[in-house]
mmCIF file of the C-alpha atoms, coordinates in Angstrom:
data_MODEL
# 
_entry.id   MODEL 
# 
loop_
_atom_site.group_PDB 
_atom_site.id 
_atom_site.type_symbol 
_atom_site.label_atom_id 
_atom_site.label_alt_id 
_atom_site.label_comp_id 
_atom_site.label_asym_id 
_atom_site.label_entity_id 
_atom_site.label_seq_id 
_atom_site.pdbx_PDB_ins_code 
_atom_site.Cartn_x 
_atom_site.Cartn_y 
_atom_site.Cartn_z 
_atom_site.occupancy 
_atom_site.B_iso_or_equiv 
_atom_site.pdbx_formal_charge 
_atom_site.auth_seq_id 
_atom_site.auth_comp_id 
_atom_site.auth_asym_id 
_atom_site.auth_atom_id 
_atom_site.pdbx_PDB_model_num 
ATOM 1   C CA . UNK A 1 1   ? -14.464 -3.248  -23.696 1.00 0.00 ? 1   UNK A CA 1 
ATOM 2   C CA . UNK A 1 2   ? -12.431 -3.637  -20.900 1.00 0.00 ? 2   UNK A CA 1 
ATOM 3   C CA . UNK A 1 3   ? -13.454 -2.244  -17.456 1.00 0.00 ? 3   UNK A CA 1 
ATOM 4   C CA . UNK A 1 4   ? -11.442 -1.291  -14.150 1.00 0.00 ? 4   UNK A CA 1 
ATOM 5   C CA . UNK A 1 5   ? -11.902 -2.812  -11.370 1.00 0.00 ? 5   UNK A CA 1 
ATOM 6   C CA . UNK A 1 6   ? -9.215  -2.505  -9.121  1.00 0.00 ? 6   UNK A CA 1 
ATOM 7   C CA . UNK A 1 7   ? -5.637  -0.698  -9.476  1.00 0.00 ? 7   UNK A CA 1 
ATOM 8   C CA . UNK A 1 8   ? -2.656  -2.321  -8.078  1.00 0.00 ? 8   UNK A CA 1 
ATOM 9   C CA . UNK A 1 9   ? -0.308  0.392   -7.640  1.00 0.00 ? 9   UNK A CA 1 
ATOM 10  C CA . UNK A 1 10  ? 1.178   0.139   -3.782  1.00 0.00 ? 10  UNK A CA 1 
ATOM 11  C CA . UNK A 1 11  ? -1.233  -3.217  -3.301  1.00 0.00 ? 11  UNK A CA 1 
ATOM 12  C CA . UNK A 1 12  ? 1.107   -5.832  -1.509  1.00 0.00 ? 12  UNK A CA 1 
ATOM 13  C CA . UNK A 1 13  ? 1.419   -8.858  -3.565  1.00 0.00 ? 13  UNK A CA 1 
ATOM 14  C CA . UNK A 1 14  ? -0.303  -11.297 -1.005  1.00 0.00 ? 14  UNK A CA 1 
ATOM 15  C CA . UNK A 1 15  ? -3.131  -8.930  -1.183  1.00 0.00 ? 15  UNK A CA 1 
ATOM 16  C CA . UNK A 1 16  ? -3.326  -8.689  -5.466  1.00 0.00 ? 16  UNK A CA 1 
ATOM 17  C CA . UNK A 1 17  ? -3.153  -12.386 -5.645  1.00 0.00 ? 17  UNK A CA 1 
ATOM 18  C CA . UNK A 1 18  ? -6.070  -13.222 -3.360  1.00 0.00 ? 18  UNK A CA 1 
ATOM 19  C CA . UNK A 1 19  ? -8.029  -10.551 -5.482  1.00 0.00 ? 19  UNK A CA 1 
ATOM 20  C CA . UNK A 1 20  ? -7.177  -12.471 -8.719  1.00 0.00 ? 20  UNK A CA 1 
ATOM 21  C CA . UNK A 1 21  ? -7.881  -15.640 -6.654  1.00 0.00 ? 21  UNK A CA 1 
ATOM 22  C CA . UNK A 1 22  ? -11.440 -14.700 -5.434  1.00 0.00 ? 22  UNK A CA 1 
ATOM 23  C CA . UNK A 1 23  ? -12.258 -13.455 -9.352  1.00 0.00 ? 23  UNK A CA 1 
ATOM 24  C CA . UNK A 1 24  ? -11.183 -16.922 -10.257 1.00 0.00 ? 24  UNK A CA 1 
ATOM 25  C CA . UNK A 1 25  ? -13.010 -19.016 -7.642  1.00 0.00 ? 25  UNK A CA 1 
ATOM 26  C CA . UNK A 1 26  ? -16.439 -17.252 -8.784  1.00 0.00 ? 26  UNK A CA 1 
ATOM 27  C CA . UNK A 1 27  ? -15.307 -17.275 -12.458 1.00 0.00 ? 27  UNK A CA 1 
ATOM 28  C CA . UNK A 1 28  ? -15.520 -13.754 -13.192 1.00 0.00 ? 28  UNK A CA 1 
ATOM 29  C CA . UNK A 1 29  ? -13.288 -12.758 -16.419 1.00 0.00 ? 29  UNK A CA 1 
ATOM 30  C CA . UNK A 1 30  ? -10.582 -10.493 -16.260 1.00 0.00 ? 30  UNK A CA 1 
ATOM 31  C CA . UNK A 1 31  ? -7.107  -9.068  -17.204 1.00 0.00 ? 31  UNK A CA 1 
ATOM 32  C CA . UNK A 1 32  ? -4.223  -7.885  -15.699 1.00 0.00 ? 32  UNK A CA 1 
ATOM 33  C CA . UNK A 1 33  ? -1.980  -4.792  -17.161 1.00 0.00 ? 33  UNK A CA 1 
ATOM 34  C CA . UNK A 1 34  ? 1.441   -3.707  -15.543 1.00 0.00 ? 34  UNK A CA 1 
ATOM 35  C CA . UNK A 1 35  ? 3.072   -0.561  -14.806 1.00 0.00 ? 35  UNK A CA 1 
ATOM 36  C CA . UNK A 1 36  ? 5.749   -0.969  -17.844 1.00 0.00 ? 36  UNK A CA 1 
ATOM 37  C CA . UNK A 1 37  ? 8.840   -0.820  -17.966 1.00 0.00 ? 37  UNK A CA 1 
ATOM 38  C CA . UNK A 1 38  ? 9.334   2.751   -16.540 1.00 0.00 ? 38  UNK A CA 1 
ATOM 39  C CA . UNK A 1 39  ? 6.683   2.173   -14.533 1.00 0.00 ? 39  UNK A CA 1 
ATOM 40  C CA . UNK A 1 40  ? 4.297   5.165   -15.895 1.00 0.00 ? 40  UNK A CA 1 
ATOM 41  C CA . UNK A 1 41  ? 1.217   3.108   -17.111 1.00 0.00 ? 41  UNK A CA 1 
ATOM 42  C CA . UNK A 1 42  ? -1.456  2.109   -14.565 1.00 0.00 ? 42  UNK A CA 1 
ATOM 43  C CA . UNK A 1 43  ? -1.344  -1.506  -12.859 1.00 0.00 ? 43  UNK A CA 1 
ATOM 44  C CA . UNK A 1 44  ? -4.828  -2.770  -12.500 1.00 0.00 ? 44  UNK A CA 1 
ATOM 45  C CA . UNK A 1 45  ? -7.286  -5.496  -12.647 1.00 0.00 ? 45  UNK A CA 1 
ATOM 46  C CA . UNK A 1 46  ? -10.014 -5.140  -15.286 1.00 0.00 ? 46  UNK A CA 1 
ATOM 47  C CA . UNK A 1 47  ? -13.064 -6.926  -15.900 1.00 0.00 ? 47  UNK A CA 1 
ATOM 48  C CA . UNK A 1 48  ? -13.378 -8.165  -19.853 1.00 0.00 ? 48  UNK A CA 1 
ATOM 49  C CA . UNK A 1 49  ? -16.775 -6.883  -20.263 1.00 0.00 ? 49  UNK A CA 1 
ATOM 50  C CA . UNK A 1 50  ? -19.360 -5.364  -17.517 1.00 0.00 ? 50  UNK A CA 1 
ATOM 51  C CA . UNK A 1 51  ? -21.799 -8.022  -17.515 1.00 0.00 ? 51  UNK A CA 1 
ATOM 52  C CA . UNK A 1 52  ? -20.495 -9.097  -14.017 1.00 0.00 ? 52  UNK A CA 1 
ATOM 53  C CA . UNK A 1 53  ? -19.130 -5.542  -12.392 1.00 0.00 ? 53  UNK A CA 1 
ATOM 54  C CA . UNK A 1 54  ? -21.764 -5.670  -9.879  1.00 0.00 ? 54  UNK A CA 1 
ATOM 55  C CA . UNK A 1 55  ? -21.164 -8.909  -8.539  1.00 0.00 ? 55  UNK A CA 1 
ATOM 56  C CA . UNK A 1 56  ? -16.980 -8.441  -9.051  1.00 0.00 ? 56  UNK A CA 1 
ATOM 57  C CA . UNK A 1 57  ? -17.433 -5.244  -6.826  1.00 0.00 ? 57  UNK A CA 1 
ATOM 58  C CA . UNK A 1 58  ? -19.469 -6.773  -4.315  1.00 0.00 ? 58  UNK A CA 1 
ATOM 59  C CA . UNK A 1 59  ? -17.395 -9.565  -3.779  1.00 0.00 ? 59  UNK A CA 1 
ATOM 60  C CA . UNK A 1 60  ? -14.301 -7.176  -3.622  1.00 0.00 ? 60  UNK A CA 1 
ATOM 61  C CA . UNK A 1 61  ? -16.100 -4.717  -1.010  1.00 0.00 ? 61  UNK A CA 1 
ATOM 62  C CA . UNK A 1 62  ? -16.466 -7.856  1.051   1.00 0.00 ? 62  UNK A CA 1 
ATOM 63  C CA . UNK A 1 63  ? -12.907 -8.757  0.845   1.00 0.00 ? 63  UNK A CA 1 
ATOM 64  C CA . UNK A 1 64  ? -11.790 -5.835  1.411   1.00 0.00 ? 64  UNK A CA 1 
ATOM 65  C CA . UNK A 1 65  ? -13.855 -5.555  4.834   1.00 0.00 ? 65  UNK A CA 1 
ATOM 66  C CA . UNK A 1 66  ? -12.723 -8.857  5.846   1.00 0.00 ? 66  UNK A CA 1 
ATOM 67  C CA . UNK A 1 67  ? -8.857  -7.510  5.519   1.00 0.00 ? 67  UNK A CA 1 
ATOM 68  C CA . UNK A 1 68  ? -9.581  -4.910  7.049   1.00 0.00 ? 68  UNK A CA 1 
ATOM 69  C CA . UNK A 1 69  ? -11.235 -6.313  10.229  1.00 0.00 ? 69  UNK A CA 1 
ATOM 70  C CA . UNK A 1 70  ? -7.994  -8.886  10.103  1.00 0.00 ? 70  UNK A CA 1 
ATOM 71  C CA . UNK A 1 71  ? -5.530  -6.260  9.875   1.00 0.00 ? 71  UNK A CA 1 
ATOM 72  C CA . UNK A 1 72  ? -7.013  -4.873  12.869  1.00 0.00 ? 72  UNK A CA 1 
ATOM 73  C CA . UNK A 1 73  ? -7.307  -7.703  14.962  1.00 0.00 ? 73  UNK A CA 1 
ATOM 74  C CA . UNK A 1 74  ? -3.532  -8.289  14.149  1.00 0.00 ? 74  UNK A CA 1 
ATOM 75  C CA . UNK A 1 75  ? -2.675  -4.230  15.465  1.00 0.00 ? 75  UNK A CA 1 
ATOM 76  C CA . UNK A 1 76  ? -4.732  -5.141  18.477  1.00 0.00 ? 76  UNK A CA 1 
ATOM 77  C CA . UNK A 1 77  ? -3.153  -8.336  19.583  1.00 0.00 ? 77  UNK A CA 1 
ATOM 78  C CA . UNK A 1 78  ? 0.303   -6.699  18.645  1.00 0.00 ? 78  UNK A CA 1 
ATOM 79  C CA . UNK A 1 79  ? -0.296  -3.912  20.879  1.00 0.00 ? 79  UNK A CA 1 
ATOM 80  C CA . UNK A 1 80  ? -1.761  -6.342  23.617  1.00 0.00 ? 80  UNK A CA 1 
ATOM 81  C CA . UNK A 1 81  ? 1.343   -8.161  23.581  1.00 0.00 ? 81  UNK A CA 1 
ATOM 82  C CA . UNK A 1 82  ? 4.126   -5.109  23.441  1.00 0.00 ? 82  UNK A CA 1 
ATOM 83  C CA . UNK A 1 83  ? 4.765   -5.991  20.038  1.00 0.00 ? 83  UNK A CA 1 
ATOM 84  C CA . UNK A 1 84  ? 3.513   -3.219  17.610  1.00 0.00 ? 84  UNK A CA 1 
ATOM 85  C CA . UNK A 1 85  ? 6.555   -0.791  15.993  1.00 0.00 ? 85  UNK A CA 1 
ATOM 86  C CA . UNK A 1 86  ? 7.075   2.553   17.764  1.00 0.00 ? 86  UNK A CA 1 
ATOM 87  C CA . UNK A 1 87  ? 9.257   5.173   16.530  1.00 0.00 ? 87  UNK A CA 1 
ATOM 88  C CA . UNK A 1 88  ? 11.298  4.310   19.434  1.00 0.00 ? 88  UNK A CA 1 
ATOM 89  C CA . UNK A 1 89  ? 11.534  1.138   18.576  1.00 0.00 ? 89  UNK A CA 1 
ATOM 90  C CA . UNK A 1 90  ? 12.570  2.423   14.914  1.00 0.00 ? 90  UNK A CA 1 
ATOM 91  C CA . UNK A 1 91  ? 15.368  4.618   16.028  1.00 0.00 ? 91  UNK A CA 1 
ATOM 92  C CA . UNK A 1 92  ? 16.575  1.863   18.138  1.00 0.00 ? 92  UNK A CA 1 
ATOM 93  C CA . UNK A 1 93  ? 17.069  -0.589  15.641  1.00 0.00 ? 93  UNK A CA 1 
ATOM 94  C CA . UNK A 1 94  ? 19.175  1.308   13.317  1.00 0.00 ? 94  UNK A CA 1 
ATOM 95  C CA . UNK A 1 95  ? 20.567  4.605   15.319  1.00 0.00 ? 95  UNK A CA 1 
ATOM 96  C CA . UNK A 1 96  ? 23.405  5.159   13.024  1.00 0.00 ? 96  UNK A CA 1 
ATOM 97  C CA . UNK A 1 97  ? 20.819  5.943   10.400  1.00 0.00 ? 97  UNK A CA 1 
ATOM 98  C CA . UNK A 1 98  ? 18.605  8.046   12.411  1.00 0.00 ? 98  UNK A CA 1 
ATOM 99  C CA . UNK A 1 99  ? 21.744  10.225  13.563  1.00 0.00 ? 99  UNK A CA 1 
ATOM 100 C CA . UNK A 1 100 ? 22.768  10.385  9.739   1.00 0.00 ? 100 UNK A CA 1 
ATOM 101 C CA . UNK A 1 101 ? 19.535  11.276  8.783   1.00 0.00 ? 101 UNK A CA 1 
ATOM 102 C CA . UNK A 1 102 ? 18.685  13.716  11.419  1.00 0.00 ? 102 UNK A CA 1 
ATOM 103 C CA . UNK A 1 103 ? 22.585  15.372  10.610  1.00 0.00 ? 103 UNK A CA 1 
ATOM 104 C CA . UNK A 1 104 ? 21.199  16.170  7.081   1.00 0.00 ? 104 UNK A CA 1 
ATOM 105 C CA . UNK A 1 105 ? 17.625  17.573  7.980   1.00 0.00 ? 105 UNK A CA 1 
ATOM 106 C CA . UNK A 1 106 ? 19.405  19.916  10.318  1.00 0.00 ? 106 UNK A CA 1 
ATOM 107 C CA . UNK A 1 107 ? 22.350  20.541  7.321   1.00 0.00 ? 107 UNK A CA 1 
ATOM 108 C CA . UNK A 1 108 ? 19.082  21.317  5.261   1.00 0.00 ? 108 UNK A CA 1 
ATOM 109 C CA . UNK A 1 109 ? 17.700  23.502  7.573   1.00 0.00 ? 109 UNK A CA 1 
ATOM 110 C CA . UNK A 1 110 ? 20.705  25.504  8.342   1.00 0.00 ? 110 UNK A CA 1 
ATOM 111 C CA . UNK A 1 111 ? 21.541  26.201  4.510   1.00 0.00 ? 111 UNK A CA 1 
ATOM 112 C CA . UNK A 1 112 ? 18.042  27.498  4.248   1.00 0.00 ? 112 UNK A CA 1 
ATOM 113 C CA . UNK A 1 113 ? 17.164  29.809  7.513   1.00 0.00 ? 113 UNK A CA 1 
ATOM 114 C CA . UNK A 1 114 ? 21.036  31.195  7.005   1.00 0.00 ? 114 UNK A CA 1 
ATOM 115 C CA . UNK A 1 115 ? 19.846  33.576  4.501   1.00 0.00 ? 115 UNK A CA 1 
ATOM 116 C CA . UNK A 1 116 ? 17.880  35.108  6.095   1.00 0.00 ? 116 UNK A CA 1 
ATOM 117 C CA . UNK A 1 117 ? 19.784  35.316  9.376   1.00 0.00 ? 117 UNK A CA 1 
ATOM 118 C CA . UNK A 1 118 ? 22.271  37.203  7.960   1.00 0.00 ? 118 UNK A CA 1 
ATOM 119 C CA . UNK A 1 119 ? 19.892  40.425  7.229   1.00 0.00 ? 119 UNK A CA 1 
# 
């Protein structure tokens, strides 16, 4: 019987293909299921039989830490060089949809407090 190992939903696909990669490289059996066509059922990679789920996990926890510790290094030389994303930087590169935006969460807000203004 089939057992989970790691679920893909909101996994970037660079990051879901090195996992099947590094079960590959250490032959470790598995199989991949999908979220369907609506997009209800789980996406996930599951080991064929738990024989190996140790050694799979292991070699996933060290992965993962190694992603980690890259994605960091990445934010830090971003910020370093002036690079990383701000919210300013956000707004600046598409104002007309901030302002649009902003114009309907204060729309929103209005038709709700009026109510209660009124009393």
């Amino acid at each position: 019987m089939g057992v989970l190992l790691f679920k893909l939903r909101h996994v970037p696909d660079d990051e879901a293909r090195e996992v099947r990669q590094l079960l590959s490289e250490h032959d470790i059996d598995f199989y991949e299921t999908s979220a369907g066509s609506w997009g209800i059922s789980m996406p996930a990679i599951w080991l064929q039989n738990d024989s190996r789920l140790s050694e799979a996990r292991a070699l996933l926890a060290t992965y993962q830490q190694q992603r980690l510790q890259k994605a960091r290094a990445e934010y830090e030389r971003q910020k370093a060089c002036g690079e990383q994303r701000t919210v300013f930087n956000l707004i600046m590169e598409s104002p007309l949809k901030f302002i649009l935006l902003l114009a309907a969460l204060l729309f929103v807000l209005y038709i709700s407090i009026m109510p209660f203004m009124r009393l």
